[in-house]
C-alpha positions in Angstrom: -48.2 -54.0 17.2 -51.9 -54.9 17.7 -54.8 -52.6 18.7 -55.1 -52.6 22.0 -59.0 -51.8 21.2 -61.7 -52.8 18.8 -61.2 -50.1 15.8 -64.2 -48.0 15.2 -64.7 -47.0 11.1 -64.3 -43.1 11.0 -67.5 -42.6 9.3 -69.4 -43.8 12.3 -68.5 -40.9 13.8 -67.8 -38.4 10.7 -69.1 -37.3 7.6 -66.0 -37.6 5.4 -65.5 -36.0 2.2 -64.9 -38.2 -1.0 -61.6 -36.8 -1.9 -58.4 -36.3 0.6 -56.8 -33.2 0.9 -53.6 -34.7 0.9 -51.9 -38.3 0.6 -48.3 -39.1 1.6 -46.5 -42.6 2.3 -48.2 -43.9 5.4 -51.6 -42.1 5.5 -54.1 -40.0 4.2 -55.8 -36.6 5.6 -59.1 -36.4 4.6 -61.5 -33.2 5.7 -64.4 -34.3 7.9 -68.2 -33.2 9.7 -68.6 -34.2 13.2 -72.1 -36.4 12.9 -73.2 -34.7 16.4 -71.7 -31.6 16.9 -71.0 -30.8 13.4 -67.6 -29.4 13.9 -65.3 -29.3 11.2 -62.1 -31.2 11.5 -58.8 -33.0 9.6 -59.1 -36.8 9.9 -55.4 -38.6 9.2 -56.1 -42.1 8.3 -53.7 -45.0 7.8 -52.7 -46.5 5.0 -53.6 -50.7 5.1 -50.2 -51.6 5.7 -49.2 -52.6 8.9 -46.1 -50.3 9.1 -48.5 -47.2 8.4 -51.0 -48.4 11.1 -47.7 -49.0 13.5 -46.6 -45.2 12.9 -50.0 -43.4 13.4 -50.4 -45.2 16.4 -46.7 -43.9 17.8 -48.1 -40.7 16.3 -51.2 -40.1 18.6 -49.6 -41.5 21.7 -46.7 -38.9 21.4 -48.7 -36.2 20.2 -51.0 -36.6 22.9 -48.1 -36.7 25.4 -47.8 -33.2 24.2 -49.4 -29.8 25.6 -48.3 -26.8 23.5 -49.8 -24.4 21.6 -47.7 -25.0 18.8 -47.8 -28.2 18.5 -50.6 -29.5 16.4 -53.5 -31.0 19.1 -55.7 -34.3 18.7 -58.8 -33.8 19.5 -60.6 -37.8 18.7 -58.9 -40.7 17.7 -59.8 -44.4 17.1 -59.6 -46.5 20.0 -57.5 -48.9 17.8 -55.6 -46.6 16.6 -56.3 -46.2 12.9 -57.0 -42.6 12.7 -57.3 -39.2 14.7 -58.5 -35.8 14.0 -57.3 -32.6 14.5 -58.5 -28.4 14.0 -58.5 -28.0 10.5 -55.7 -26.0 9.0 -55.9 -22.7 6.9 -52.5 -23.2 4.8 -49.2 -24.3 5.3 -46.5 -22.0 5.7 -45.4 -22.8 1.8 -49.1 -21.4 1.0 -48.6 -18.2 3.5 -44.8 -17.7 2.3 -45.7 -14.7 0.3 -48.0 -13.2 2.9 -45.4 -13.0 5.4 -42.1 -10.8 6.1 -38.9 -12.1 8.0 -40.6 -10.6 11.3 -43.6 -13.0 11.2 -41.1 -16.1 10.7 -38.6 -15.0 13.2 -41.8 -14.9 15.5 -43.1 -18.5 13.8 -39.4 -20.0 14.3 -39.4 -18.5 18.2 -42.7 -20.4 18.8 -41.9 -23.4 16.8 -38.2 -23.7 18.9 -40.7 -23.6 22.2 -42.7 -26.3 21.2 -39.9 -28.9 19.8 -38.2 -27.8 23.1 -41.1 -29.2 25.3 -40.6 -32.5 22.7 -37.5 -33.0 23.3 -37.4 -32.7 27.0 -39.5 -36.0 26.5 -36.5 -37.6 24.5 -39.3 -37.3 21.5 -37.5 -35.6 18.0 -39.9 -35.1 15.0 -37.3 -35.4 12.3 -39.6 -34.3 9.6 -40.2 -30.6 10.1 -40.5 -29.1 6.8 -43.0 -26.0 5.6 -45.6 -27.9 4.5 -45.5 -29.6 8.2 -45.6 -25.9 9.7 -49.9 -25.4 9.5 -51.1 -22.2 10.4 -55.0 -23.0 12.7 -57.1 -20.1 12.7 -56.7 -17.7 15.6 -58.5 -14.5 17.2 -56.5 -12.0 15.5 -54.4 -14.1 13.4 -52.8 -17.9 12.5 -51.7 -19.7 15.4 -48.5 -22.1 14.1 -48.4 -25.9 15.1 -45.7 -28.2 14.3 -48.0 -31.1 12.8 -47.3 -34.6 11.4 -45.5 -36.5 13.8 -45.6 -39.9 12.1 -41.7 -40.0 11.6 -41.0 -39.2 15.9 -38.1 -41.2 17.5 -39.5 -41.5 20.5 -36.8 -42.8 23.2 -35.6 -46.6 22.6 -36.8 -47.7 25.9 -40.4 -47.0 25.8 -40.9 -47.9 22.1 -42.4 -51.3 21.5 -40.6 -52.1 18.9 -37.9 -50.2 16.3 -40.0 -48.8 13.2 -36.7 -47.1 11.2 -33.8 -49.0 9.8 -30.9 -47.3 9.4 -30.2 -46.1 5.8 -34.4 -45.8 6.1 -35.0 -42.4 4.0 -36.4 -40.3 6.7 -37.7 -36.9 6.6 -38.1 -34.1 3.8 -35.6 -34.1 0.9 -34.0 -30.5 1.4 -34.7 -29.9 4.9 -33.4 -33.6 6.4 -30.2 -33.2 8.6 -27.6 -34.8 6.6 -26.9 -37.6 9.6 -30.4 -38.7 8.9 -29.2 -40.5 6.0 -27.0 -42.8 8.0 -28.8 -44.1 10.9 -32.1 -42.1 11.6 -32.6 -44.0 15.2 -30.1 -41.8 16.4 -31.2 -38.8 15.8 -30.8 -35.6 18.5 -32.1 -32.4 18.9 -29.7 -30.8 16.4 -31.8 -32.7 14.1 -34.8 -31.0 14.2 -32.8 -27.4 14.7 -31.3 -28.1 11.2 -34.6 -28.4 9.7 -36.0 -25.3 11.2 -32.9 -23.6 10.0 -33.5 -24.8 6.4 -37.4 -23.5 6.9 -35.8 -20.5 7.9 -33.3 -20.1 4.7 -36.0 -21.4 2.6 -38.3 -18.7 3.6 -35.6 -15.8 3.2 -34.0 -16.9 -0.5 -37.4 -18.1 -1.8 -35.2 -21.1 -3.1 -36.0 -24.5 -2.7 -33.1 -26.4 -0.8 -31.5 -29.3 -2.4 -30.0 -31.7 0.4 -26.7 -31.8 1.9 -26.3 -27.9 -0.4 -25.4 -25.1 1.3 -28.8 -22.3 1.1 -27.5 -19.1 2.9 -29.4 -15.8 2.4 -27.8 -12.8 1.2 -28.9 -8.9 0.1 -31.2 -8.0 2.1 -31.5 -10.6 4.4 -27.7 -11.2 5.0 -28.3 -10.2 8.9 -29.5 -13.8 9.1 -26.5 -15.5 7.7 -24.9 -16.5 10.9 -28.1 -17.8 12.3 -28.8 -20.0 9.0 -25.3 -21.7 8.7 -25.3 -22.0 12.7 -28.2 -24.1 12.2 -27.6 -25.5 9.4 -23.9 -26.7 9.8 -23.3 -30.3 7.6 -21.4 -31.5 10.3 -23.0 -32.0 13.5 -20.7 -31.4 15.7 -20.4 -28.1 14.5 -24.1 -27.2 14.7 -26.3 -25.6 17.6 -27.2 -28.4 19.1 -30.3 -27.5 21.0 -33.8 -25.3 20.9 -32.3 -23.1 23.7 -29.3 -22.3 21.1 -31.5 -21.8 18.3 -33.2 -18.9 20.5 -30.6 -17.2 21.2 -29.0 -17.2 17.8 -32.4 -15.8 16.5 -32.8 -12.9 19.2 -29.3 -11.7 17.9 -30.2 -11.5 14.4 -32.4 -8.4 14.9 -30.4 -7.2 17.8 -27.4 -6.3 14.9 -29.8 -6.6 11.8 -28.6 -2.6 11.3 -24.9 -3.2 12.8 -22.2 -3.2 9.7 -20.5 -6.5 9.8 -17.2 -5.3 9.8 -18.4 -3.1 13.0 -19.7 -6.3 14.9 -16.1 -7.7 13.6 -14.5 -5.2 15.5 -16.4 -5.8 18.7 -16.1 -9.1 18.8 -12.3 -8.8 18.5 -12.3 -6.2 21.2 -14.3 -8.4 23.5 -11.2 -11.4 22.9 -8.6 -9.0 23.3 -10.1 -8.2 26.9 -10.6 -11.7 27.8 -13.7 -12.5 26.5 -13.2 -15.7 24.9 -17.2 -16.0 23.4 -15.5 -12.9 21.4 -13.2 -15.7 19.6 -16.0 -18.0 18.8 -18.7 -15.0 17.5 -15.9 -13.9 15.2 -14.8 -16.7 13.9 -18.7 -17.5 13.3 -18.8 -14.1 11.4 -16.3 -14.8 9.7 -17.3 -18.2 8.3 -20.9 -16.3 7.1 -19.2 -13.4 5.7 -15.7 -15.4 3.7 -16.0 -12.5 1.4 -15.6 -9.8 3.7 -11.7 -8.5 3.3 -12.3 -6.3 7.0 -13.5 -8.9 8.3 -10.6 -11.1 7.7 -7.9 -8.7 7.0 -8.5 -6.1 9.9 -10.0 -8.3 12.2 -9.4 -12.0 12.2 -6.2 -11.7 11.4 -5.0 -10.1 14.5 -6.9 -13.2 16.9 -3.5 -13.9 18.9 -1.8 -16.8 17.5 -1.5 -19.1 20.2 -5.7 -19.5 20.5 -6.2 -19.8 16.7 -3.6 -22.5 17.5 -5.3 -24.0 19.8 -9.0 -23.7 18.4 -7.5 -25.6 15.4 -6.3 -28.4 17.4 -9.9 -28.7 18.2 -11.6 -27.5 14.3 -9.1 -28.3 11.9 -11.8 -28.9 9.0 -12.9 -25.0 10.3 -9.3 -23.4 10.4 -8.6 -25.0 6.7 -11.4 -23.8 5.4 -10.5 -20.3 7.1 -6.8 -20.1 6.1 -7.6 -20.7 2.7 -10.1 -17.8 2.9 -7.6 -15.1 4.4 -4.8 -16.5 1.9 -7.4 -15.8 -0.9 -8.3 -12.0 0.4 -4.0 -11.7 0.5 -4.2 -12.7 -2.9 -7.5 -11.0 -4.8 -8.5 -8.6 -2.6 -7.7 -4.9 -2.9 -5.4 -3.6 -0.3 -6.8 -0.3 0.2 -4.5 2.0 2.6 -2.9 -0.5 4.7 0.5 -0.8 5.3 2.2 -2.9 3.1 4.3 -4.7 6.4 1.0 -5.5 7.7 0.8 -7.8 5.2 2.7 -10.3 7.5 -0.3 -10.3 10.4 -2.7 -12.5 8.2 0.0 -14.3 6.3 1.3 -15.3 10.2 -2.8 -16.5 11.1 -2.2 -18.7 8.0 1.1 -19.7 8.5 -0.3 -20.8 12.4 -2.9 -22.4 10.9 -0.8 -24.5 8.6 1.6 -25.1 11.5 -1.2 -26.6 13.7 -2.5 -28.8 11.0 0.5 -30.7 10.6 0.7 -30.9 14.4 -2.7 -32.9 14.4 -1.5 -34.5 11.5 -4.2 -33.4 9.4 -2.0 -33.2 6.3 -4.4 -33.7 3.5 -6.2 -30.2 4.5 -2.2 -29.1 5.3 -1.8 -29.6 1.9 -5.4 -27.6 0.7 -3.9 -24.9 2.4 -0.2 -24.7 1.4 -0.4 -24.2 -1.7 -2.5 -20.8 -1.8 -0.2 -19.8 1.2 3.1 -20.0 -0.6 1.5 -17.5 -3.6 0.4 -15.2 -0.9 3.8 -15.0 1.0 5.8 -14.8 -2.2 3.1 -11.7 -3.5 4.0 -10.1 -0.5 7.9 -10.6 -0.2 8.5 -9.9 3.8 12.0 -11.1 4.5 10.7 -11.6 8.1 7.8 -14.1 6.5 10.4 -15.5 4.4 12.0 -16.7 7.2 9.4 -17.9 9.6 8.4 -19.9 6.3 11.8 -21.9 5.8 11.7 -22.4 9.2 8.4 -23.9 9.5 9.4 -26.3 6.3 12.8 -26.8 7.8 11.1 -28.6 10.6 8.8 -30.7 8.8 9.3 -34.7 9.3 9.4 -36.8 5.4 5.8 -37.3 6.4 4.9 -34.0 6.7 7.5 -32.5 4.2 5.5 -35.3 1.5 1.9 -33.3 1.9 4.0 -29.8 1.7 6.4 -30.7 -1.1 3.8 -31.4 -4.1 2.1 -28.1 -3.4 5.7 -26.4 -3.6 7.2 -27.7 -6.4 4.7 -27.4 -8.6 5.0 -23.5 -8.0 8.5 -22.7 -9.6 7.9 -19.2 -8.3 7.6 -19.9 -4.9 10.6 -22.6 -5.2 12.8 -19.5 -6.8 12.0 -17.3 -3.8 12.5 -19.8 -1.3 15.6 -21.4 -2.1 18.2 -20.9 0.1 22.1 -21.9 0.0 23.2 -24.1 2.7 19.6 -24.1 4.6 19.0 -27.1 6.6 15.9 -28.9 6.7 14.8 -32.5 8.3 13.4 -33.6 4.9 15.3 -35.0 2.4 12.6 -34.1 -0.2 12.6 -30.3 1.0 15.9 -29.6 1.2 16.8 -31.2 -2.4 14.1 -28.8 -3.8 15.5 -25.3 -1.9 19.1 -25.9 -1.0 20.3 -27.6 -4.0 
């Protein structure tokens, strides 16, 4: 990529100061004097290699594409495309973290989601949106927040000139880069930039650092914002909100129940299903993936989500439902039972036991087998005859394939062997029915 003009050295417009104020990988930022007007301003230079002088230049042409208010402007750039300025920053929002409370992010995240939406809608995703790319310009009454730094933008494949990542390319922050980044970063989404705004947003609330690909949810006093971190923040894309819009919307609701108890909103949510609301099944189980140590929440409410649509959703999540049927079997197991009836034992052992059904329908035996295990102890703690006998005849119907992910977890629990055997029971697995009907 050539310059399409003659460049023009910086310091023939500019008084530049001897030192940068910051240096990454491609450029530097360097705080200049306007030789006219004598406006102060950041000037971004790039680095002498050609891939750094490529970048900036993809860098000021989408930049410029964009008019927001909260996206970092350029107000004079080279004509060959070697540098720009732009207002000079106050801080960063790692320098402002201690000066602001969870309503000023919320408001920072709302106007940051409104100017990567306007991005997007131009097929341009910044994929390197991290705090010290959040700079706060001096306002009126107070910081105006811009998404700056747009040297890593995948702008859409058609209009570039040429391809400037290679997949397996390191791309973005380390701790707030959406895990797919690391495979091919050319084909990134929008869900790539609402991770990273999520990870801002956990960041900001634990005071932690985030380490990538680890989990960073926040908790005390901030747990109303749970849902809305891991919603965002999701390893697997598939599962994550997938667009700015979503991102809104999650963050309205997390001051709309901020004061709500979470077993309360469990209990809504359930309500809502149970009348035909079926954004009630997809809230709760959302709750309930935030909140796995929550026995209402699983016990009182989960548990009674009508068999045949946690069927079905699993069909569709299976890595989800797992993860979810080992959480209930754990609360049948550890958690205190307070002043339930000891018969209702059988409602959340049955949401596992549908679970665990469905998985082997789909096949998914390895997390069958995750689950099966901590299932078996819970239905033996509990002793239901009924349970008992929905359990052999769940195993009864198992195929040798199935019966060979079910059968390790089994007989390796001589307990649950003893309370399962049964004289003269029949069973389609040869394995199975040698280790209970002997």
């Amino acid at each position: 990529m050539q310059p399409t003009e003659a460049s023009v050295e910086p310091k023939e417009r500019y008084r530049l100061d001897p030192r940068p104020r910051g240096s990454g990988t491609f450029a530097q930022v360097i705080r200049a004097v306007h030789r006219i007007d004598e406006s102060e301003v950041a000037l971004k230079r790039a680095k002498s290699f050609p891939e750094a002088r490529d970048r900036i230049k993809r860098e000021i042409v989408a930049q410029k594409e964009l008019a927001h208010p909260n996206i970092m402007p350029i107000r004079d750039h080279d004509p060959g495309f070697r540098w720009y300025t732009m207002p000079l920053a106050d801080k960063n929002l790692y320098e402002a973290r201690d000066e602001l409370g969870e309503e000023d992010i919320a408001s920072i995240l709302l106007d940051l989601a409104d100017a990567l939406d306007v991005a997007h809608k131009q097929d341009l995703i910044h994929r390197d949106i991290s705090p010290g790319n959040i700079l706060g310009l001096p306002g009126a009454t107070r910081l105006r927040w811009v998404v700056a730094d747009w040297g890593m933008v995948r702008v859409a494949p058609e209009i570039a000139s040429r391809a400037l990542t290679r997949p397996g390319q390191r791309m973005g922050t380390p701790g707030f880069d959406a895990p797919e980044l690391d495979d091919d970063p050319r084909q990134a989404t929008s869900a790539v930039d609402v991770y990273s705004l999520g990870r801002v947003a956990a960041w900001f609330l634990t005071g932690t650092e985030p380490r990538s690909n680890v989990q960073l949810l926040p908790d005390g006093e901030m747990l109303h914002w749970r849902p809305f971190v891991r919603a965002c923040t999701e390893q697997d894309v598939r599962h994550r909100v997938a667009s700015m819009d979503g991102l809104r919307n999650l963050l309205r609701e997390v001051f709309e129940h901020r004061d709500d108890p979470i077993p309360d909103r469990a209990a809504r949510l359930l309500e809502a299903l149970l009348l035909g609301d079926e954004e009630g099944l997809t809230g709760l189980i959302s709750l309930a993936e935030s909140f796995k140590e929550d026995t209402v929440v699983y016990l009182d409410n989960l548990a009674q989500v009508p068999s045949g649509k946690i069927r079905a959703w699993t069909t569709d999540e299976p890595e989800r439902a797992a993860t979810l049927a080992l959480a209930m079997a754990r609360h049948l197991l550890h958690s205190p039972w307070g002043d339930r009836d000891v018969q209702y034992a059988a409602t959340p052992l049955t949401f596992v036991l549908t679970i665990l059904r469905a998985l082997v329908e789909v096949r998914r035996l390895g997390l069958a087998q995750d689950v099966a295990g901590v299932y078996f102890e819970a239905d033996v703690k509990w002793d239901h005859a009924r349970q008992r006998t929905r359990t052999l005849e769940w195993l009864g119907e198992l195929d040798d394939g199935a019966a060979s992910a079910v059968h390790p977890e089994l007989a390796r629990r001589p307990t649950a062997v003893e309370y399962y055997i049964e004289p003269g029971w029949r069973a389609r697995s040869v394995s199975l029915r040698t280790l209970l009907a002997p």
